[in-house]
C-alpha positions as CSV (number, residue, x, y, z in Angstrom):
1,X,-3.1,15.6,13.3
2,X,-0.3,16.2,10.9
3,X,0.9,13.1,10.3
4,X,-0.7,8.9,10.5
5,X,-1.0,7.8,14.1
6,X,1.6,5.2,14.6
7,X,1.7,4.8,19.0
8,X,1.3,1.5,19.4
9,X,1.5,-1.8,16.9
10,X,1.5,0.1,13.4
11,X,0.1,-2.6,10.7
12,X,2.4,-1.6,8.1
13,X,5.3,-2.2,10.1
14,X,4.3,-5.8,11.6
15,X,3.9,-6.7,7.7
16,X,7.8,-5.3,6.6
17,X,8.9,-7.3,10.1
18,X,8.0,-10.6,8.8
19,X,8.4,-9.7,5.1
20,X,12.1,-8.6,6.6
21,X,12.8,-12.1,8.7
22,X,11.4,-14.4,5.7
23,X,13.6,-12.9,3.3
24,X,16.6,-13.6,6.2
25,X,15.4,-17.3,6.0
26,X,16.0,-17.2,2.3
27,X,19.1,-15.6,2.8
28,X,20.8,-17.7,5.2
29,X,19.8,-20.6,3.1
30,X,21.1,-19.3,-0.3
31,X,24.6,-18.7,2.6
32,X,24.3,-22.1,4.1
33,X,23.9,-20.7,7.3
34,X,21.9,-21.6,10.0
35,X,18.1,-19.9,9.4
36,X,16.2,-21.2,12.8
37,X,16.3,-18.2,14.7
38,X,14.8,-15.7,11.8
39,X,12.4,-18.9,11.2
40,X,11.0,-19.0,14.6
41,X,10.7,-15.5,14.9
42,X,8.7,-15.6,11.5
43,X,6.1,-17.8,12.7
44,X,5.6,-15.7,16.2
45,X,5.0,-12.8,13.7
46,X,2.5,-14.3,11.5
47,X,0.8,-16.1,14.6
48,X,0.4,-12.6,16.1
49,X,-0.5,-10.8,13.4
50,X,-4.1,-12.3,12.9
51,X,-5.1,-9.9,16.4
52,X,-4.9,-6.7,12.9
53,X,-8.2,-8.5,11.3
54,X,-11.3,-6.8,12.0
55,X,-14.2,-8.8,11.7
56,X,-16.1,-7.3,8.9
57,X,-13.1,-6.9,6.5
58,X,-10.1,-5.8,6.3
59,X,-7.1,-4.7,8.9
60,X,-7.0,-2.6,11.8
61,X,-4.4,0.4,11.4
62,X,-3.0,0.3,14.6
63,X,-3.4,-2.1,17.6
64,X,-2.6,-1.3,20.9
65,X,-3.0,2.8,20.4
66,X,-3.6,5.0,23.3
67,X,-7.2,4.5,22.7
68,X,-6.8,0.8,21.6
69,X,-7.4,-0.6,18.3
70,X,-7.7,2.0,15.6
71,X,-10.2,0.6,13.0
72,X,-9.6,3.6,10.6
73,X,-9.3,2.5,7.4
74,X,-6.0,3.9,5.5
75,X,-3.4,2.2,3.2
76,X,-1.0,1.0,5.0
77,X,-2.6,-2.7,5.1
78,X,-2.2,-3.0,1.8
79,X,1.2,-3.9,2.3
80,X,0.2,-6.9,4.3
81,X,-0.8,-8.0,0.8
82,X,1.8,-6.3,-1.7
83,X,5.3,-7.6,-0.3
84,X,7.3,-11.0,-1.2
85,X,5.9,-12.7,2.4
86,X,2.7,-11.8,3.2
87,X,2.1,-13.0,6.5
88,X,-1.6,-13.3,5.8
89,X,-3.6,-15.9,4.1
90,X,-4.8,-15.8,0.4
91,X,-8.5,-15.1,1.7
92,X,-7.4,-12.6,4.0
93,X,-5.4,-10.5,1.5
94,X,-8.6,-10.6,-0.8
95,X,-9.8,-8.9,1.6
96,X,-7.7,-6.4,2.4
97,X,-7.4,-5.9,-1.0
98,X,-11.7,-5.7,-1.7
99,X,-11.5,-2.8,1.5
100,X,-8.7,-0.5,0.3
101,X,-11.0,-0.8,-3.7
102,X,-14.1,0.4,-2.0
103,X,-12.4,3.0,0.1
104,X,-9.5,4.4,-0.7
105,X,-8.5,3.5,-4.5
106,X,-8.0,6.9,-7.0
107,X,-7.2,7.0,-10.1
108,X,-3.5,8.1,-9.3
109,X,-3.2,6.9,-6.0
110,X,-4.2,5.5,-2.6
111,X,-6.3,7.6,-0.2
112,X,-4.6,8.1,2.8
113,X,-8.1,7.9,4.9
114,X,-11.3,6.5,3.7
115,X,-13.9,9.4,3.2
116,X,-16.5,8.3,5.6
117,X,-14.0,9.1,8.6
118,X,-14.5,12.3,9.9
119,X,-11.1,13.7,9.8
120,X,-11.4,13.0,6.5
121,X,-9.7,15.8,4.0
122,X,-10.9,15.9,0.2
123,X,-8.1,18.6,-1.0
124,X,-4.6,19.4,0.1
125,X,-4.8,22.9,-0.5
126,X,-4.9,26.3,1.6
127,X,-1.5,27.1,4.4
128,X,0.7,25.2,5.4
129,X,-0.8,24.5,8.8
130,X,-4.3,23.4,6.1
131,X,-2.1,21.4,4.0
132,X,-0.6,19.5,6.8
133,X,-3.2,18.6,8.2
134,X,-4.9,17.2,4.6
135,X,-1.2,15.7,4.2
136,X,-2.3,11.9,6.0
137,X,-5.8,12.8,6.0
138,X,-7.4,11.6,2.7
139,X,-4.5,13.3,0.6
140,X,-3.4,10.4,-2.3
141,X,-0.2,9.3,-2.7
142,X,0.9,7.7,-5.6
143,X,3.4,5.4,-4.5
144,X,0.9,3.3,-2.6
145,X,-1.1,2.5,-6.7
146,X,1.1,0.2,-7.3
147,X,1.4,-1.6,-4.1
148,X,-2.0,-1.8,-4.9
149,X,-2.0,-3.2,-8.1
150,X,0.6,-6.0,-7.1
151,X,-1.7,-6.8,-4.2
152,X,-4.8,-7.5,-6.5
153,X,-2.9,-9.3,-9.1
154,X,-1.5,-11.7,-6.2
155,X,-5.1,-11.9,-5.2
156,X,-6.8,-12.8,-8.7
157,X,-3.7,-13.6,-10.9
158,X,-5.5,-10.8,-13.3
159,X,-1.8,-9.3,-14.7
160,X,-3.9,-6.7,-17.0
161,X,-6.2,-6.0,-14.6
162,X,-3.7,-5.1,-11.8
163,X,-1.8,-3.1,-14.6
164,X,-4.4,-1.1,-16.0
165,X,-4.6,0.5,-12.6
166,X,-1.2,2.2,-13.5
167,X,-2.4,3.1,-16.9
168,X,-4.1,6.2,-15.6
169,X,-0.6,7.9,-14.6
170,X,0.0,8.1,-18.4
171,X,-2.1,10.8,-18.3
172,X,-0.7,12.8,-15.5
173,X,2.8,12.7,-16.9
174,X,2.8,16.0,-18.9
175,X,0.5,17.8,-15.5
176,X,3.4,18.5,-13.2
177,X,7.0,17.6,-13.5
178,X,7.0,16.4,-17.4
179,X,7.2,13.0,-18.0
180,X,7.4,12.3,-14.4
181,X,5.0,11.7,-11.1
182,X,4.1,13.8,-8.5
183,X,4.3,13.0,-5.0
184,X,0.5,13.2,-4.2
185,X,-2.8,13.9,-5.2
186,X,-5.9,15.8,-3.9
187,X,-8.6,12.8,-2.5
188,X,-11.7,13.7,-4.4
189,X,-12.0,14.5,-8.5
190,X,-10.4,15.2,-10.4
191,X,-7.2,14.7,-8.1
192,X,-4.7,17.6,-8.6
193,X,-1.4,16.7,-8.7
194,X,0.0,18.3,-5.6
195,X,3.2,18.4,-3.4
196,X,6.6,18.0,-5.0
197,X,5.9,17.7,-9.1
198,X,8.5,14.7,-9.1
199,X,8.8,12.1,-6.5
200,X,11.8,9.5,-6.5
201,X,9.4,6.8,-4.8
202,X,6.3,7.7,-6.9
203,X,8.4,6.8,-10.6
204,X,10.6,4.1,-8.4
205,X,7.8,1.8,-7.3
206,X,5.3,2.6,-10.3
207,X,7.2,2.1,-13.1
208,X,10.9,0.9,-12.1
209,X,8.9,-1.8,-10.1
210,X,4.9,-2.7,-10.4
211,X,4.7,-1.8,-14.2
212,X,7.6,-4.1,-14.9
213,X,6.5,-7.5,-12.7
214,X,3.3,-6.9,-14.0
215,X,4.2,-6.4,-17.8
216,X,6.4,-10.1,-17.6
217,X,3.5,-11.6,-15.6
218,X,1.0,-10.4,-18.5
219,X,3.0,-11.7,-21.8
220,X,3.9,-14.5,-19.4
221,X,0.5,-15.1,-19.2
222,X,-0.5,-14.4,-23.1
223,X,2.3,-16.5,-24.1
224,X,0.7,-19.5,-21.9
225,X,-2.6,-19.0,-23.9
């Protein structure tokens, strides 16, 4: 499979609809205008979205697939947990949060399929046909570390914890593209830097957005004590 399986209810999507219609509620309130219909549609989407919780933890990745509910365990929950409006409940975003740790966290990125699944691939190396495959298969990609370093800072109100989960990327900067990010990482030790050696979205959302909410929440926080 070259790319994620999305036929059907895709998690990741559910979780930007409702982060998408409670920001139109803000909106139309900062406009004076009339917010009911975005409102209502809100609280259909959150309703519905408790069918994604699996009953041992976490989400499911897709409901509704050609072979139903797809309990694979990839990344794209943790948005369910890292945007503004998260249409799930403090306990339940702990645990989305405790699954993607035990599964799929890297040192420069998010797995893009835990290892215990049996497509699972370590390395994205080999042809292009090899490397395709590998590409949504267990490949990292670092744009998803910091969605996952917001998400556990929302879930512990730990600012230095969540941020030193960027820290590693420090390192990286002089691997690749120098003084930037690469666009993904091989699964498994010691995570090669691979695909394009600088990545818009990798810099955009680990430094441009994660590093800097986290750094005010952390002085915010040491000013406090």
């Amino acid at each position: 499979m070259v790319v994620t399986p999305r036929h059907g209810k895709p998690v990741e999507i559910n979780a930007l609809w409702y982060n998408s219609l409670i920001s139109m509620v803000e909106f139309s309130r900062l406009l004076g205008k009339e917010s009911e219909v975005f409102g209502t549609l809100a609280a259909k989407t959150r309703a519905g979205f408790s069918r994604f919780l699996k009953s041992e933890c976490g989400l499911y990745d897709v409901l509704d697939g050609p072979a139903g509910n797809d309990s694979s365990v990839r990344p794209n929950q943790i948005l369910a947990a890292s945007l503004q409006y998260s249409p799930l409940a403090p306990k339940v975003q702990a645990r989305v949060v405790a699954e993607v740790r035990r599964h799929l966290l890297t040192s420069y990125g998010l797995r893009s399929l835990a290892p215990e699944h049996p497509s699972y691939r370590p390395r994205y190396e080999g042809g292009v046909r090899d490397r395709d495959s590998a590409y949504h298969q267990g490949t990292a990609w670092a744009w998803l570390l910091p969605h996952y370093a917001l998400a556990e800072y929302r879930t512990t109100g730990n600012a230095e914890l969540a941020q030193s989960r960027l820290a590693p990327i420090r390192d990286h900067l002089p691997d690749a593209g120098l003084g930037t990010i690469s666009e993904i990482f091989d699964g498994e030790p010691p995570h090669a830097a691979r695909g394009a050696p600088s990545q818009a979205w990798s810099v955009a959302c680990a430094y441009l957005d994660a590093w800097v909410k986290l750094e005010r929440a952390r002085r915010g926080t040491a000013h406090k004590e």
